[in-house]
C-alpha positions in Angstrom: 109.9 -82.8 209.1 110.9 -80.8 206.0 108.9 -82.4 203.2 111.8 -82.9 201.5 112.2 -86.5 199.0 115.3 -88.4 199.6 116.5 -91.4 197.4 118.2 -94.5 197.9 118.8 -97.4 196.5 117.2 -100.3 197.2 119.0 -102.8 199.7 117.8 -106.7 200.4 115.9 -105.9 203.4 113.7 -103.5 200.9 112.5 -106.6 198.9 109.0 -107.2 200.8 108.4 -103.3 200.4 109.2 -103.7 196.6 106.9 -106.2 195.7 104.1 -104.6 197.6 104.5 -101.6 195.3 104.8 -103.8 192.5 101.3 -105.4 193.2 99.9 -102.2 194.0 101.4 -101.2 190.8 99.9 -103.9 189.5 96.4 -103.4 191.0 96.2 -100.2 189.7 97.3 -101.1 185.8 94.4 -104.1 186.3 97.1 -106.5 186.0 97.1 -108.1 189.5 96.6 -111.3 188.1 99.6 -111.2 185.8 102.0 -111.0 188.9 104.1 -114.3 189.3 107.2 -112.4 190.8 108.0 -113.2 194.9 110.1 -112.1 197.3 113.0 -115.0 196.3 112.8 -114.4 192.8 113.6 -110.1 193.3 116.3 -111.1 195.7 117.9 -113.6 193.1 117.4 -110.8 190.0 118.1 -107.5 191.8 120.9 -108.6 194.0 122.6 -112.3 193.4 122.4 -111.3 189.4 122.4 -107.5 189.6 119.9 -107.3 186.5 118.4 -104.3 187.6 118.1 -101.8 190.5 115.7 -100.3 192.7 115.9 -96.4 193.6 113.5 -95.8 196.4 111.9 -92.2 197.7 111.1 -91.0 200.9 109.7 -87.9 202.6 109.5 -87.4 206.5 110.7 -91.0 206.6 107.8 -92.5 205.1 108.4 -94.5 201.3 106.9 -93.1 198.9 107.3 -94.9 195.7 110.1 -97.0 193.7 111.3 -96.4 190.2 112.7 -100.0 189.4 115.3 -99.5 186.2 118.0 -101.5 184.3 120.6 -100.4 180.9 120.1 -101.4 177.9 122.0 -100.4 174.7 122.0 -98.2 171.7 123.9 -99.2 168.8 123.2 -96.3 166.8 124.3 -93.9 170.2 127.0 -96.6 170.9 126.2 -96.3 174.2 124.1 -97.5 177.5 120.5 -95.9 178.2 118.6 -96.6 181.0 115.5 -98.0 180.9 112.8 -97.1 183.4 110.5 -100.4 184.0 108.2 -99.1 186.8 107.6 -96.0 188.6 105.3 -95.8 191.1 103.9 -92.8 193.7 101.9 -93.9 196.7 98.6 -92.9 196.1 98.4 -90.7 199.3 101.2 -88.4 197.7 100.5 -88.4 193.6 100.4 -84.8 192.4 103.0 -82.7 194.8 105.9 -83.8 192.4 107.5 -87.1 193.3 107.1 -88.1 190.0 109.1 -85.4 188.6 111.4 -86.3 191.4 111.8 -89.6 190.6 112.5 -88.4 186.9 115.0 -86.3 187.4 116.8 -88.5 190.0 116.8 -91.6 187.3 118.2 -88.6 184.6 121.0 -87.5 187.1 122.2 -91.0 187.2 122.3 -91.3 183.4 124.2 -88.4 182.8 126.4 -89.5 185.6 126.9 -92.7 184.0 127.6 -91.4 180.5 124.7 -93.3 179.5 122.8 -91.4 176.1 118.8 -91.5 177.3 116.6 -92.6 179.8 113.0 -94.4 177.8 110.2 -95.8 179.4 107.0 -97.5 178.2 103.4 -96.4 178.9 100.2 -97.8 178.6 97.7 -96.0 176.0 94.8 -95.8 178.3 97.1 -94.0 181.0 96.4 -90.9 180.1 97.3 -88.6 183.6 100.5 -90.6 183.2 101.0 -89.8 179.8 99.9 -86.5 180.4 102.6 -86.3 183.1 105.2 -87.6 180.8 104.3 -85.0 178.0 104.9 -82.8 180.5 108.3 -82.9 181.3 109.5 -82.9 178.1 109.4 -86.3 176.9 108.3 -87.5 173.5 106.3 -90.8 172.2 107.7 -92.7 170.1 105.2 -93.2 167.5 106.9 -95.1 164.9 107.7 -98.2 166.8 105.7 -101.0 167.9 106.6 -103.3 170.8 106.7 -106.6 169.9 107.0 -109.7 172.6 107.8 -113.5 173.1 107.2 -114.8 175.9 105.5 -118.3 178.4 105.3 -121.4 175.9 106.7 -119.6 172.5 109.8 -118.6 174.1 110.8 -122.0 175.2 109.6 -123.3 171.7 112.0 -120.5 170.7 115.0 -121.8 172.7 114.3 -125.1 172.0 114.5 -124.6 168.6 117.7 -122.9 168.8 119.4 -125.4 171.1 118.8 -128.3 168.7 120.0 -126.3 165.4 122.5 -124.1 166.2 125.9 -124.0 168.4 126.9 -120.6 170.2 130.9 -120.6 171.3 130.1 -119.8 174.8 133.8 -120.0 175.3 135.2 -117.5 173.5 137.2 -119.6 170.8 
């Protein structure tokens, strides 16, 4: 065994592996409880639909982590970014530099793809993580706030939209 991390994407087979490391993600954010997602639901987002992808690690043929990402758009770049949802390290093998790993794999595969950044979100109390992140280079964005709709608001939302506006689905 060489120590070395290998990456691969993720493949249907890999879906009970992914939503362990979601959970222990999870566990470890204290957000257990706020985990509805099962192993039908990833298969019908990740692979019927193709919403996102999975890019796994491995060293000495063990899995180490996941980095679970999706693009999403700049108009002002006029381009694709990636954007990094979760990335997670085993906790057996934090601190010997699969999360730079993972980092630089996810920015290979921007450049490769043309797209213009790769951007992440991180919680404020994470502060190894964010100390990780400031790190490597990468900057907080301090002027923006995330703002969300989500559970009964956004079917209010849709309802709403349904009854008082018409969107040409069909292109005419």
């Amino acid at each position: 065994m060489d120590g070395t991390i290998r990456f691969r994407f993720a493949e249907r087979g890999d879906i009970p592996l992914i939503l362990r490391f979601i959970k222990e993600l999870a566990d470890y954010e204290g957000m257990l409880d706020q985990v509805v997602a099962t192993e039908e639901l990833l298969d019908q987002w990740l692979f019927e639909k193709q919403k996102a992808e999975v890019l796994l690690g491995s060293c000495d043929g063990e899995t180490v982590g996941f980095a679970l990402f999706f693009h999403n758009f700049s108009t002002f770049l006029g381009r694709a970014g990636i954007y990094l949802e979760d990335l997670y390290v085993c906790p057996g093998y934090r601190g010997r530099g699969f999360g730079k790993a993972f980092l630089n794999q996810l920015a290979s595969i921007a450049v490769e793809r043309g797209c213009g950044r790769l951007e992440w979100w991180c919680l404020d109390w994470n502060k190894p993580s964010i100390d990780f992140y400031l790190g490597m280079g990468a900057k907080a964005m301090s002027d923006w706030t995330v703002y969300r709709i989500d559970g009964e608001q956004l079917s209010r939302m849709a309802d709403q939209g349904q009854q008082l506006y018409h969107i040409d689905r069909t292109g005419e």
